[in-house]
C-alpha positions in Angstrom: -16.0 -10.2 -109.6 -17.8 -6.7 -110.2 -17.6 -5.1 -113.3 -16.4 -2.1 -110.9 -13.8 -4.4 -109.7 -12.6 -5.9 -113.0 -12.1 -2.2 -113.9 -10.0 -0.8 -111.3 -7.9 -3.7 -111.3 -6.8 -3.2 -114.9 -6.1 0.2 -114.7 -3.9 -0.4 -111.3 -2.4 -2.9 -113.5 -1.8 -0.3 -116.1 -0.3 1.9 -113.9 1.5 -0.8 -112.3 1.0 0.1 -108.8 -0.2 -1.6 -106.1 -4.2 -2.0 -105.3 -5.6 -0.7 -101.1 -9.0 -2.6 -100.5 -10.5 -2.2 -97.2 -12.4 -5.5 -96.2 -14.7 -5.4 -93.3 -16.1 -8.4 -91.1 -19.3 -7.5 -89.6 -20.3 -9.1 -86.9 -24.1 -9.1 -85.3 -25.4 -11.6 -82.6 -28.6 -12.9 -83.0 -31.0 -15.6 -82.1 -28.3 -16.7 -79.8 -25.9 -17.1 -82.7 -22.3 -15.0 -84.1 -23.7 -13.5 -87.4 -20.9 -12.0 -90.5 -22.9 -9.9 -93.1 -21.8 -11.5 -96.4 -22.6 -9.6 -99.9 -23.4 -11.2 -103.2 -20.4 -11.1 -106.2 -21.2 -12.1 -109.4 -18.6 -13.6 -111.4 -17.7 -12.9 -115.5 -19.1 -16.4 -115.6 -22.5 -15.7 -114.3 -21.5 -17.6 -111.1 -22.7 -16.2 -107.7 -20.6 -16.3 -104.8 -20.3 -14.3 -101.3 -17.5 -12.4 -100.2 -17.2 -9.9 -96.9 -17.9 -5.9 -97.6 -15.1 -4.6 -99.0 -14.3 -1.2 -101.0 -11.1 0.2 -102.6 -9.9 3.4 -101.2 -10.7 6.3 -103.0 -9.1 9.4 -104.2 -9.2 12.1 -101.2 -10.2 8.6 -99.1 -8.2 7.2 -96.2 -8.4 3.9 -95.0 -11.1 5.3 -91.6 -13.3 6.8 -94.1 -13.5 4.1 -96.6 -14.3 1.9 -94.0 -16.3 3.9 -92.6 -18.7 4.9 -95.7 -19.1 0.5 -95.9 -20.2 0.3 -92.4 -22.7 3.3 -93.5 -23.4 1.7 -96.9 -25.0 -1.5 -95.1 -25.7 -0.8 -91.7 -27.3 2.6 -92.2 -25.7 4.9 -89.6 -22.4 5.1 -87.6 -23.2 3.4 -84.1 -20.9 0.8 -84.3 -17.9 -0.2 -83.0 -15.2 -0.3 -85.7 -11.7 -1.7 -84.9 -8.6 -2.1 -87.7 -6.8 -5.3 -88.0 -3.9 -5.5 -89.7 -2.6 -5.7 -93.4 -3.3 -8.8 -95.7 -1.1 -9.2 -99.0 -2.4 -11.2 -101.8 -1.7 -12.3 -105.1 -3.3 -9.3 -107.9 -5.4 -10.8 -110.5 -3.8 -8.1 -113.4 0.2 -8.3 -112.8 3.1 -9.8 -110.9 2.6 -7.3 -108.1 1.0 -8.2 -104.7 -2.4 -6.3 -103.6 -2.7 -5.2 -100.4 -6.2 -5.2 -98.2 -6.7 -3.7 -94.8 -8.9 -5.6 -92.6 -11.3 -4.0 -90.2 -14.1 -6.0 -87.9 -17.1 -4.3 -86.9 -19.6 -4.8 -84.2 -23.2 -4.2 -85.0 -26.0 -4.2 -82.7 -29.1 -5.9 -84.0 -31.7 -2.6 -82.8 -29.1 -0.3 -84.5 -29.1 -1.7 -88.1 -31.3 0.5 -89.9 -30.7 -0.6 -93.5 -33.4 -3.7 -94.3 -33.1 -3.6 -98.3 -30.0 -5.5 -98.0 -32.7 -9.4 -99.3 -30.7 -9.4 -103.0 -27.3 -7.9 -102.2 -26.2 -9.4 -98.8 -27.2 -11.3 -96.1 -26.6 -12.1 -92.3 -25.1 -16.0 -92.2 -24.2 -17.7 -89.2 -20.4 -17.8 -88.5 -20.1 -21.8 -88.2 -22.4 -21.7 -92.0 -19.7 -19.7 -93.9 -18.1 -21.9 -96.7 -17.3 -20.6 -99.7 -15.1 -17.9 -99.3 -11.9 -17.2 -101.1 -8.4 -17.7 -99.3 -8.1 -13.6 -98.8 -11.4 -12.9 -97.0 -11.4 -16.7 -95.2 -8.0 -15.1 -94.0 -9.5 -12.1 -92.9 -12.2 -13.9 -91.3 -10.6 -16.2 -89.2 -7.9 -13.4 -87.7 -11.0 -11.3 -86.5 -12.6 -14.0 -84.7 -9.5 -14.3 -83.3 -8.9 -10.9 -82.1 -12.9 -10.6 -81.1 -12.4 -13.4 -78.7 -9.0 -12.5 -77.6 -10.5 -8.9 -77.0 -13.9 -9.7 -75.4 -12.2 -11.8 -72.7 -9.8 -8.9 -71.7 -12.3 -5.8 -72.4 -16.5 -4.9 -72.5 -16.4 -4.8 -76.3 -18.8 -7.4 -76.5 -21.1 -5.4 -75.2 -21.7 -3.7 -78.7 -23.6 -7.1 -79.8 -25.8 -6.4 -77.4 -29.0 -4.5 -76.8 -28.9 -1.6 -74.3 -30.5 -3.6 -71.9 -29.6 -6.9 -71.9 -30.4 -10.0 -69.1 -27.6 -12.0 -67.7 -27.8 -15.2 -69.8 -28.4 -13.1 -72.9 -24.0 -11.9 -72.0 -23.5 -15.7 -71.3 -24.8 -17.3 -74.5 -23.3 -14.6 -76.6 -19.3 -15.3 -74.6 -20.4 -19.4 -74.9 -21.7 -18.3 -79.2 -18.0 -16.3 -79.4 -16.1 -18.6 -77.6 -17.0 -21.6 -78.7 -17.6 -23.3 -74.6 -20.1 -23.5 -72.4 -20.1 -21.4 -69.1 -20.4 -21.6 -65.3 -23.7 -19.4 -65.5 -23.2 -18.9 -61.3 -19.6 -17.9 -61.3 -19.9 -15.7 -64.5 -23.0 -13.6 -62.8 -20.9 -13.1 -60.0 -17.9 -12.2 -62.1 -19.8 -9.5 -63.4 -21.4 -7.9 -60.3 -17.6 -8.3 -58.4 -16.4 -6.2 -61.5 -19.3 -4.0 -61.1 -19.4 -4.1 -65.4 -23.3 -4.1 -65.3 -26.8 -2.1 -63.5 -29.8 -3.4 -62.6 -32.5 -1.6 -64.6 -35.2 -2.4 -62.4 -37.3 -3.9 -65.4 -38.1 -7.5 -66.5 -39.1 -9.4 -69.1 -42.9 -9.3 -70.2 -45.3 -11.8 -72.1 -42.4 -14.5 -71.8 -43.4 -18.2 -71.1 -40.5 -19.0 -68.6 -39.9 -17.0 -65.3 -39.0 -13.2 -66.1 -35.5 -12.4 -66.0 -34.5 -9.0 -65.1 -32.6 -6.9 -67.5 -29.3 -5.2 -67.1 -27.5 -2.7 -68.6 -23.6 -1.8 -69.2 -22.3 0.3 -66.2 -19.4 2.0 -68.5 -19.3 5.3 -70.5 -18.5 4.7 -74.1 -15.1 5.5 -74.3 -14.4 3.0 -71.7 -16.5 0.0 -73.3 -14.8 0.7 -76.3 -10.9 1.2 -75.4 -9.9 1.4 -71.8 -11.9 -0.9 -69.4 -9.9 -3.9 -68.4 -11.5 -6.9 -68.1 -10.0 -10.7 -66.8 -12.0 -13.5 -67.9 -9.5 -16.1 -68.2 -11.7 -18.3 -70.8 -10.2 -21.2 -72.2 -12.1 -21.6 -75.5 -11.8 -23.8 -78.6 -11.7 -23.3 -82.5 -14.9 -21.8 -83.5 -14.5 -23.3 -86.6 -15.8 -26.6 -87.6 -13.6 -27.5 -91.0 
């Protein structure tokens, strides 16, 4: 725990009220592979350990902005997509009372993260690497992946782990990374040109060993990536997890 940390928490304590942390999972896909950005937390004992990017809400604060101003603090700007989860009690550290943190996932493409210093404070680790964590952000962590493969199989928000122009089995390893299966590469492409969810950008790969593949991009505005474009996969996937 932070010095910061140790801090705040006594002086909730003090005033016997209940602690607000905002604790983000931040998702990236690269190299084929599900990434969560994980910062470093040193403990009073000199122990190092990883934990997911988290903040307590500030005074004039709400819970958007302060998870917000994390996104900003790592990633470097606000082209993401950001998405609240739901309310996580645990057990406070200081006094009888239960804390309260607000989870949020995040998805991050790899071109947009502008932030590089982040060697000696956090790091991107594959999502089937994790171990470690404590019970509160393992918590967290497992009910995003839930909801991020619950929510790319019914909408194009998995598009956001993508670049802006993308080829077709770039979209099918990152569903097979998410998901945890391995696809029908013929029947997905077709899914996705009957849904017309994607364009033909008229480009292809260059200086590439194997045959060129053409690259695509999303045929959606923003807004309807993001909230209202309803899509049907109907994936049947298993635990991402590997205990």
């Amino acid at each position: 725990m932070e010095k910061g940390d140790e801090k705040v928490r006594k002086t909730a304590g003090e005033n016997r009220g209940n602690i607000i942390e905002i604790d983000c999972v931040i998702f990236n896909f690269e190299d084929d592979s599900l990434k969560v950005l994980l910062v470093k937390q040193k403990e009073n004992q000199g122990n190092v350990s990883w934990r997911l990017a988290n903040d307590y809400i500030k005074k004039n604060e709400t819970m958007s902005s302060t998870a917000q101003n994390i996104l900003e603090r790592y990633i470097g700007r606000d082209q993401f997509f950001l998405k609240q989860l739901k309310a996580f009690g645990y057990s406070s550290q200081c006094s009888l009372r239960e804390d309260i943190s607000i989870g949020y996932y995040a998805l991050v493409k790899r071109e947009k993260i502008l932030n590089e210093t982040l060697c000696e404070d956090a790091k991107w680790i594959g999502i089937h690497e994790i171990t470690g964590l404590n019970d509160k952000h393992k918590a967290i962590l497992d009910y995003s992946v839930k909801e991020l493969r619950k929510n790319i199989c019914s909408s194009a928000i998995g598009f956001n782990l993508l670049p802006e122009k993308f080829t077709l089995l770039q979209v099918i390893r990152l569903y097979e990374e998410i998901l945890n299966i391995e696809i029908n590469k013929s029947n997905f492409r077709r899914k996705l040109f009957q849904m017309d969810l994607v364009n033909d950008s008229d480009e292809k790969e260059k200086d590439v060993s194997h045959r060129a593949a053409r690259f695509y991009s999303l045929n959606l505005k923003k807004d309807e990536m993001l909230a209202h474009k309803t899509l049907d996969f109907n994936f049947y996937y298993k635990s991402i997890f590997t205990e």
